[in-house]
Structure formats: structure tokens, C-alpha cells
N, C-alpha and C positions, 0 to 999 in steps of 0.2 A: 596406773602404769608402774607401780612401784612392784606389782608379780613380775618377775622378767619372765615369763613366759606370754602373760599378756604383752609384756612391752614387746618382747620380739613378733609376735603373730601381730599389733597390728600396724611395728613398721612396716613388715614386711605387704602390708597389702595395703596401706596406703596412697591412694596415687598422689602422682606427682605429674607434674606439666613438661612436655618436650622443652629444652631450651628454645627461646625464640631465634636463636643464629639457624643459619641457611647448614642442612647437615645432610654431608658429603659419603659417600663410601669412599673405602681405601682397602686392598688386598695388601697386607704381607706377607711375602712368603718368606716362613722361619725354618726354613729344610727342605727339601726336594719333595714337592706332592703333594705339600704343607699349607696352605695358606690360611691365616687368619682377620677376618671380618671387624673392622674397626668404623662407628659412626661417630665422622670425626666434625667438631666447630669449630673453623678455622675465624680469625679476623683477618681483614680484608690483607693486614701488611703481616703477614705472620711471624717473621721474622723479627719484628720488631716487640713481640711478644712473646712471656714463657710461655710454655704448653706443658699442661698435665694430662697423661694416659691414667686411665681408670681403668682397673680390671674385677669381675663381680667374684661371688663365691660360689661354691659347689652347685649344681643347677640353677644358676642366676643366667642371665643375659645381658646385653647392651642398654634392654629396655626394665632390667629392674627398677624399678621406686627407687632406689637409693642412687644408684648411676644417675640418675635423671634429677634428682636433686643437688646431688653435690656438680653434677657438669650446668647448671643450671649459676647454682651460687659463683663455681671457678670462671666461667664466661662473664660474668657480669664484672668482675674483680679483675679482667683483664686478661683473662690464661685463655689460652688455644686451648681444647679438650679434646681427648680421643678415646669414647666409649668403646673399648677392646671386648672382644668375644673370645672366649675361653674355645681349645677345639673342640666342636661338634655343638656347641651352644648357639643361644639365636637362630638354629634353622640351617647351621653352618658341616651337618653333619659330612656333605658331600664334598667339603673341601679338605679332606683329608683321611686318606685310609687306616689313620691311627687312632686311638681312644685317649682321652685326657685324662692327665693325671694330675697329682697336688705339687710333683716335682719337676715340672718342664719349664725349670726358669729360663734355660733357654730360649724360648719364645719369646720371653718380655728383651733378652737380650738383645736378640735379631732387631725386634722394633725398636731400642734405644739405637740402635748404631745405625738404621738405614735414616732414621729422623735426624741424626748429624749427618750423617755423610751424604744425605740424598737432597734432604733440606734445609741441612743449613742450620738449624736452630740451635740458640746461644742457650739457654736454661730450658731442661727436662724434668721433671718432675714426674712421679708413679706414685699412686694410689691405689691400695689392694682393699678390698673385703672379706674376711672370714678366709675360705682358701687362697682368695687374690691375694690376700696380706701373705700369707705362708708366701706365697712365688715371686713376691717383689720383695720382701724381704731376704727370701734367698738367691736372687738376684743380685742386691746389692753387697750380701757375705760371701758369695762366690768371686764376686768383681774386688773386692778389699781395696788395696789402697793403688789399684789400675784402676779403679774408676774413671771414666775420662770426665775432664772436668764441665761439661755441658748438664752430668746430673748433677742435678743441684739438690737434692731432697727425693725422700723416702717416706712415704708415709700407709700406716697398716691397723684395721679398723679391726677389732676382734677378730686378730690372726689366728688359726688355726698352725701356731709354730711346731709344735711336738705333736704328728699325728697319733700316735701311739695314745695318748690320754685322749686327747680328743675321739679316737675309734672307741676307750674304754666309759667317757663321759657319755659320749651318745647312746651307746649298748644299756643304760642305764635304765630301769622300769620308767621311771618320771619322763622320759624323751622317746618314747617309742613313739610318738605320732612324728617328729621328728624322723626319728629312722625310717620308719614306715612311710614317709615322702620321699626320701632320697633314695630310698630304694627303687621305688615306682618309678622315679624320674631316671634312675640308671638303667633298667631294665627295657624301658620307654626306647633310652637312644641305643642301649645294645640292640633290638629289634632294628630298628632304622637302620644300622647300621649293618648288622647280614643283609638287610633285599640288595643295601648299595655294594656291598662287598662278600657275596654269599661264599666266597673262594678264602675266606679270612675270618669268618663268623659265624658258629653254628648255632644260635640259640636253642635249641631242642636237647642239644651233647650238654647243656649245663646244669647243675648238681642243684637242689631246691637250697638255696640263702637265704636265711631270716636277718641278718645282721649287715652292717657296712665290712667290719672282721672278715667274714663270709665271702663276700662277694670279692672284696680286695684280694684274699686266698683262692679266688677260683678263678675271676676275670684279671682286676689290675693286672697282679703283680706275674701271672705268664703273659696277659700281651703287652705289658711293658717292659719286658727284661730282666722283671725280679725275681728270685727266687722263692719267695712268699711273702706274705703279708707282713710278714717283722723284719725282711728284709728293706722293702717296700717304703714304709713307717722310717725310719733309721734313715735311709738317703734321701729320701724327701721331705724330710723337716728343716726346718731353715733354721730352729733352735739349736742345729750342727753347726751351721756358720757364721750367725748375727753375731759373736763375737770379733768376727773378719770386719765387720763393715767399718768402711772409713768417709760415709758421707753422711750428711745431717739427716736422724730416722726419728718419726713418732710413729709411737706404737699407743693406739686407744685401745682401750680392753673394759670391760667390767667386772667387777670381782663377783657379780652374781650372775655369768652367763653361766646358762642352763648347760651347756656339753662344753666348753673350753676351760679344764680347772686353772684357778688361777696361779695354784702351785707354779707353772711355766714359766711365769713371769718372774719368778723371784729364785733364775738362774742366774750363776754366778756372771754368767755371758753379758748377759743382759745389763744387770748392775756396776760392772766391774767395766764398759763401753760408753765415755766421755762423749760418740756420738749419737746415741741414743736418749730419748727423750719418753720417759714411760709415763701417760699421764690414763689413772686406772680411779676411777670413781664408785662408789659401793655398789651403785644401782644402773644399770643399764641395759641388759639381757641382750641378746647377740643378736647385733650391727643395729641396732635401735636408739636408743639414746635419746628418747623422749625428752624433750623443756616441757617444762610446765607454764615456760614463757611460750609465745609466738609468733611468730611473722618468721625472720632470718633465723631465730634463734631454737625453733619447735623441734628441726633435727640438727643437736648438739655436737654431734660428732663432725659429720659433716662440714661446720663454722670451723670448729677447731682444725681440719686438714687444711682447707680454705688460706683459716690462717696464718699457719706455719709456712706452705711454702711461700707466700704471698711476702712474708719477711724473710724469707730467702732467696729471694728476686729482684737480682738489681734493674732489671729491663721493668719490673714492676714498681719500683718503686720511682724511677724515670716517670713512667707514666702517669703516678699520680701527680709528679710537678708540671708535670704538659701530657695533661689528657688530649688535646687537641694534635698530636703526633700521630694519636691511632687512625690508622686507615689514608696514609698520604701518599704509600710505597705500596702494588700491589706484589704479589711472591713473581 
């Protein structure tokens, strides 16, 4: 596991176990037309517990390997969990007539405020992977120091913060099987996407794309408002505002992932923000983070989110002095 291209191909297909909690659907809707797909593990008194929202990376879903680990370890330690679906992921294509992007932190917003205002929950916590990190990150540098104080933590697993490098890292000869998935899987739900929306999506009118670059200049960035791909890139990196953030962030990375250089990380933004926490190990290739230990500890990164907001929980740390509290209140 020390190739990070091995490491990452065989976290990524890894399985992992459903959480044993009882797992609920829940619609948000983050805009008019909008809704997004959350499989959520509540405990029985939920209030009386934090909750962390999980959101995957670029064609990931609710039910990737890594969602399912880490909502796995966060439920056992005590946390509510809400495996989020990015738009059009999971199956979710038909609840919105729009296509996803890397900058709709909006979305995560919407869910941070109706889980206070609707539920009631005292500590929120977010967890991003690879793109998820880029939108919870930029999440919390857009919210700066209005954060409302129910998020208690931030946490971003080989974020994809500077798209720009990252579209120039993948473009790379070494990661074209890489590219050459993502691509497939974009083209995949553009298709799904004209039978559900033929009034809004021509696939036949689109130009031959070899590259992510490509396809961002021909798809994203007209059906999302940008003007092209460099425009695109530039508003949707959260490396624009994670100098904003003012609540507690870890940022996991590896300095040998194959398409996220780690140049990114060793912006002023980043080093020069007392609330950021950058903890970057030589070896880990993206969103993997192989032990060489095992049992709790086999995926590393995962532990470490775990246990960061876990010390950032006072409703958590309650509970460890009276575990016998959970489950006495139901919502």
C-alpha cells in the first residue's frame, strides 16, 4: 500500500458493513425543485446527541466504502450520522433538474440550518471527501465568523480545495484511468439526465471530451452559470475562502495523492488560520489511508475525523460520563 495508486484503488473498493442503526431516508430540499437524498442513523434521543453529516466525492454516493465506514465508527462513538447524496448521486438524478457541481456549498448550508431550526440539534459537525471536502470547506469560509454556533467542527479528507490543479493533476498521463472513470461516470448521468429533462439536455449537441478541463468547458460551467472552465475553477474552490473560516477545520491530505498536488496546502490561507488543523502524512493516495494496523485503526483517516469532532463535543463527552442517558428521551 505504500504505491498510492494501489492505496487508492483498493480503498476504494473495499467493502465495508452498513451501520447496524436502523437507516431512515430524509429529503432536503436546498432550492426550489432541489432536493437532496440523505441516509440518515439517528439514536433513539437525537437531541441528546451530536450528529455528523457526511458528504462523498466526485461520483461517490451514500453507499460508498468510505461513507460506510466512517458513519459506521461516528455511530458507535455516539454521533447521529447523515450519509448526504451529492445532486444526482445515489440514483437521485430525478430530484433535481440541475447537474452538480464542486461549488454548491449552498446545499450543505440549507442542511446545516433546517437540522437547527427544524431539529433542534445542539452540535453539527460535516465531513467532506475529496469534492465533499472542497463544499464543506467552502461552506464553512463562506459562513466565516456568522457561523451559528451549533457547528461545532469541520472536517475534509483529501479535499480537492484548488480545482484548477487538481483538473491539471488528473489531466496527468499517470491518472488517465482515473480520468477515464470520471468521465464515463459524468457522461453516464448527463444521459439520465436528458430522457428525465430532454427540454434541458441535449446529449447528441455535445462536442467529443477527452479531459475533465473539456467537459467542465462544454457541460459544467454553461449549465451552471459560469462562463468557462477557469471561471468555474476560481469560484468554486474553497482555497478562495478557508482563510474566512472561524470554526474548528481538519484537513487530512497526503502528500503522495496521485491528482491533488500538495503545493495547495502550503497556502498562505491555510497556514496563516489558527482554526485549521492540517494534519498531511507522506503516504496515503486519495481518500485511502491504509494502517498497516487493524481492526478500528485499518482506515486511518476515518479514526482521525472520528476523533476530532468527538473532542469537540460537549453532548459527547457528557455521554461518555453517563452512557446510560442515551436513548431515555425519544425526538
Amino acid at each position: 500500500m505504500r504505491n498510492p495508486h494501489v492505496a487508492t484503488a483498493v480503498a476504494a473498493c473495499w467493502l465495508r458493513t452498513v451501520p447496524a442503526a436502523l437507516v431512515t431516508e430524509r429529503f432536503f430540499e436546498v432550492e426550489p425543485g432541489t432536493q437532496l437524498l440523505a441516509k440518515c442513523h439517528w439514536h433513539k434521543s437525537r437531541r441528546r446527541h451530536p450528529t455528523l453529516v457526511l458528504v462523498h466525492g466526485l461520483e461517490g454516493s451514500s453507499e460508498s466504502p468510505y461513507m460506510l465506514g466512517i458513519a459506521e465508527k461516528a455511530f458507535e462513538a455516539g454521533f447521529n450520522v447523515l450519509r448526504v447524496n451529492q445532486r444526482n448521486c445515489g440514483g437521485t438524478e430525478h430530484l433535481t433538474p440541475t447537474l452538480q457541481n464542486c461549488g454548491l456549498s449552498q446545499d450543505y448550508r440549507a442542511i446545516l440550518q433546517e437540522l437547527i431550526t427544524c431539529d433542534a440539534l445542539a452540535e453539527l459537525f460535516f465531513a467532506g471527501y475529496s469534492v465533499g471536502g472542497n463544499l464543506v470547506l467552502k461552506m464553512a469560509g463562506e459562513l466565516g465568523g456568522s457561523a451559528p454556533k451549533q457547528l461545532r467542527g469541520v472536517c475534509a479528507v483529501s479535499p480537492c480545495l484548488d480545482l484548477a490543479s487538481c483538473s491539471n493533476g488528473s489531466g496527468l498521463a499517470r491518472n488517465f484511468l482515473y480520468e477515464w472513470y470520471f468521465l464515463r461516470c459524468l457522461k453516464s448521468t448527463l444521459g439520465k439526465k436528458a430522457k428525465l429533462f430532454p427540454e434541458r439536455y441535449r446529449v447528441g449537441a455535445l462536442p467529443r471530451v477527452w479531459s475533465l478541463r473539456e467537459w467542465h468547458e462544454a457541460v459544467t460551467a454553461p449549465a451552471c452559470g459560469y462562463k468557462d472552465a477557469t471561471e468555474y475553477y476560481q469560484e468554486a474552490s474553497a482555497l478562495r475562502v478557508v482563510g474566512q473560516i472561524r470554526v474548528p477545520t481538519l484537513m487530512v491530505t497526503a502528500q503522495d495523492d496521485p491528482f491533488i498536488p500538495f503545493e495547495s496546502f502550503r497556502h498562505p490561507a491555510i497556514a496563516g488560520n489558527r482554526f485549521i488543523t492540517l494534519i498531511a502524512p507522506e503516504r496515503g493516495g486519495h481518500c485511502a489511508f491504509i494502517s498497516r494496523n487493524g481492526g478500528r485503526e485499518r482506515f486511518w483517516a476515518e479514526s482521525r475525523v472520528v476523533e476530532f469532532c468527538a473532542q469537540r463535543s460537549e453532548i459527547g463527552k457528557g455521554l461518555k460520563k453517563n452512557e446510560n442517558c442515551a436513548g431515555v428521551t425519544a425526538l
